[in-house]
C-alpha angles and dihedrals in degrees: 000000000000125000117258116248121190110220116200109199112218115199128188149174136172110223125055089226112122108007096110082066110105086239102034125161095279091055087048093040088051093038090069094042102050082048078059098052079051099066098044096054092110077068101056092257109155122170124226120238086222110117119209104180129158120196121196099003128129118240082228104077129053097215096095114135092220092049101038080049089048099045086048085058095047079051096059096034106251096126136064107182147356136247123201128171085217137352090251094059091062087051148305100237139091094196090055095040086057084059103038090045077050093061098040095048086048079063112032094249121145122193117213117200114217102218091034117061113207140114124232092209098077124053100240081062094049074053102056092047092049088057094039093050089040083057092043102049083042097059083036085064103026083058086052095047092051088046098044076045092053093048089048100053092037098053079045079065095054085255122158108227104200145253133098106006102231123238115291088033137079114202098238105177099342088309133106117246122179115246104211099219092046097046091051087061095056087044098053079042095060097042081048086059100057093042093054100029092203122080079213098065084038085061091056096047090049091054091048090049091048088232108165137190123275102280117218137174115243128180087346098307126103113235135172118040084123130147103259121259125215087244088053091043093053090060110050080055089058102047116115086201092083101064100045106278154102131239126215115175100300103348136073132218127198107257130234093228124072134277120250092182124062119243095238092046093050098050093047092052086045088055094040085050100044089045091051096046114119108250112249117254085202145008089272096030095245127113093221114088109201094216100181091048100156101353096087124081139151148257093284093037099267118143124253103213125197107256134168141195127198110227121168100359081302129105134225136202130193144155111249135186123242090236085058091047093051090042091240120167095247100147102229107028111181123241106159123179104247107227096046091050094047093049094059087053093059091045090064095042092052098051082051097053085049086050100095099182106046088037086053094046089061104047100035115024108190092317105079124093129230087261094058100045086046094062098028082067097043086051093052099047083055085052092052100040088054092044081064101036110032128072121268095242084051097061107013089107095057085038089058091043090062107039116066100184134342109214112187114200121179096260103023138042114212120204119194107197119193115227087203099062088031092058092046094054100049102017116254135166117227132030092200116224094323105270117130135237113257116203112198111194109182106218129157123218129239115193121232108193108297086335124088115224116205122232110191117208100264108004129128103223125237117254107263099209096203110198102191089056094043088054096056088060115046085051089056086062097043092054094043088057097055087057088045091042085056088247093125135014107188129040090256095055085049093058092042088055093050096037097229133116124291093233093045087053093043093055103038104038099079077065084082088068095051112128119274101242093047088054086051092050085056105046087049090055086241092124115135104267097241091062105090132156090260090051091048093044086051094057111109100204124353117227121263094223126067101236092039080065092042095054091044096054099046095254089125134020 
């Protein structure tokens, strides 16, 4: 008797038209596989009443709710092969059928294509995939080059391409038509403006005046019809299509629809606009400079791109791995805060840079005279020196001209340092035979949340003054001392007196009985990394003796 092999039919199309049909193309997609199935039920196939369809999403892309639900099953073994009705429908990409035949060959899943007869499990198939795939993201890109061609050419044209009409227009047969009571408002907007001359002060007017956004109904629900917002504001005073043109990227055409804005009046609130803009601090307008921008990846070659997030009116920045950014089940995904992480780079650059011989080594090999080494190390203890004194933005070309690549791995930092760059900062020699210098640090990771900390072999790590711990803390003691002092009684009184929530007072109040080196640690910023003032607000109950709370909180092992 056969084995038994459990088939999981995966079904796709691109478009959303025609799935709300009773026989749409997925029905039509699963009913030939499952005929194929059929016909393969002497050999154990069975297929699986599971259904991982995705309507109206493009093979180009991995976040697709059927896939993401199949891959999860191959993980956990509930599937033996997969039946498409064609490669393309699994996807369109080389780069992401690397990763899906990854995690089917993880799990000893094969996937069979109904129109297209081959087996993954020999290399002329594997073959066969790759050229079929190579045709399919080809026609993918060759389809959105003719159709970023088309909009081109027909905004070139003063066309209208679609989308949300603006306000002071209404969309009537793909054209924009004024609509009168609309197009009063953005004018009264753009006469405000020169009056004012601040779109702050134009907010406020408009409030005053209850003008509100353009209101549309979309999927059955009515939206806009909002105060505006600066940011809003900002743009109905950008937009070309008032007075009378397109705009494509960079570049603006005269429309085919007609101007609400006078010429003259345009061009005087695009002056007043250009001459009121806050001057750049940088090329991107933001104060923190991302040094290691491309150059860092992980353990299985994936970039680890700057990224950032706002909480509290503050900005963060970090380095994240792709697999963090797609939500993936990669069991270490890397988000690293940027200027620790930064910093530890420096720090091994810079050992390098004080390690004469081995820095020598590099730029000189056995040709350079005592002069030269002479001034080749004064020249990199001047380099050092500057990478801890001088601001990021002062030495990060010279930086970028050292470092190759940064891969981070969960027990090791590798460092590829180019001779070249290396030679032209601090004067060397001789590049060798141009291959470049690779410095292995051993670390472990501690996680801090969603974020990875970095422990370099043999380094004392710097205090981590957390605020927000510290802060617990010393609110615990205060409250206890109202209750000591005879203020309050009860834990209500207490958080009347204080003026903060009940809950917040009945679960942070037993902190005032932490033990008192551990309160020390904490004050002195010398916590484990891994306590933190969310971990402490998520206890449920703290421990009453002291080594019980030391063992909880990662104190001891």
């Amino acid at each position: 008797m056969s084995k038994r092999i459990r088939c999981a039919i995966y079904t796709r199309k691109s478009t959303d038209e025609g799935l709300d049909q009773d026989f749409n193309s997925l029905d039509a997609q699963r009913e030939a596989c499952e005929a194929f199935i059929q016909s393969q039920r002497g050999l154990g196939w069975k297929a699986q009443r599971k259904r991982y369809d995705d309507g109206g999403i493009s093979g180009g892309t991995m976040e697709r709710p059927a896939l993401q639900n199949l891959l999860t099953d191959i993980k956990n073994r509930k599937v033996d092969l997969i039946v498409v009705y064609k490669v393309d429908r699994l996807t369109r990409s080389l780069m992401d059928f690397a990763r899906i035949i990854e995690t089917f060959d993880a799990s000893g899943v094969s996937f069979v294509s109904v129109t297209q007869q081959f087996n993954t499990a020999n290399s002329m198939g594997r073959l066969t995939l790759n050229v079929l795939l190579s045709f399919a993201q080809f026609e993918r890109e060759v389809t959105a080059e003719r159709i970023r061609d088309k909009i081109a050419a027909s905004k070139k044209k003063g066309m209208w391409m679609g989308g949300l009409s603006p306000l002071g227009y209404d969309a009537i047969d793909k054209k924009l038509v004024i609509n009168e009571k609309e197009a009063t408002l953005v004018r009264s907007l753009f006469d405000l403006y020169l009056d004012l001359k601040s779109v702050r002060k134009l907010k406020e007017e408009a409030d005053h005046r209850q003008y509100a956004t353009k209101q549309r109904l979309t999927s059955g629900r009515v939206t806009g019809g909002q105060p505006f917002t600066r940011g809003h504001l900002y743009q109905v005073l950008h937009n070309p299509l008032y007075v009378g043109e397109v705009r494509h990227k960079e570049k603006t055409y005269p429309g085919q629809h007609e101007a609400i804005i006078k010429r003259q009046t345009w061009d005087t609130v695009q002056k007043l606009l250009d001459e009121q803009a806050p001057d750049r601090r940088s090329p991107t307008n933001t104060k923190h400079l991302c040094l290691l921008t491309g150059l860092v990846f992980d353990e299985d070659g994936d970039r680890v791109s700057p990224s950032n997030s706002r909480k509290n009116g503050r900005r963060y920045h970090y380095y994240i791995s792709k697999q963090s950014k797609r939500g993936t089940d990669k069991d270490s995904p890397w988000r690293l805060p940027a200027g620790k992480f930064e910093e530890i780079i420096l720090h091994e650059v810079c050992r390098f840079l004080n390690n004469s011989a081995r820095l020598m080594d590099a730029v000189h090999g056995k040709k350079a005279t005592s002069t030269q080494i002479q001034a080749s190390a004064r020249a990199s203890t001047g380099l050092a020196t500057a990478i801890k004194q001088a601001p990021i933005k002062e030495i990060a070309g010279k930086i970028r001209k050292i470092i190759e690549r940064v891969v981070i791995a969960p027990d090791r930092l590798r460092l590829t340092i180019s001779r070249a760059g290396l030679s032209e900062c601090v004067g060397g020699t001789d590049s060798g035979d141009g291959t470049p210098v690779i410095l292995d640090t051993p670390m472990s990771i501690r996680r801090r949340g969603v974020e990875s900390k970095f422990i370099l072999s043999g380094s004392t790590p710097e205090p981590a003054h957390d605020d927000g711990l510290i802060k617990l803390i010393a609110d615990s003691h205060k409250w206890f001392a109202h209750i000591t002092a005879g203020d309050a009684a009860t834990v209500r009184e207490v958080a009347n007196l204080a003026a903060v929530d009940l809950g917040d007072v009945s679960r942070f109040l037993p902190l005032a009985f932490l033990a008192p080196d551990i309160v020390e640690a904490i004050l002195n910023g010398r916590q484990p990394v891994e306590l933190t003032a969310e971990r402490l607000k998520r206890l449920k109950s703290l421990p009453k003796t002291w080594d019980e709370q030391r063992k909880m909180l990662g104190f001891t092992s």
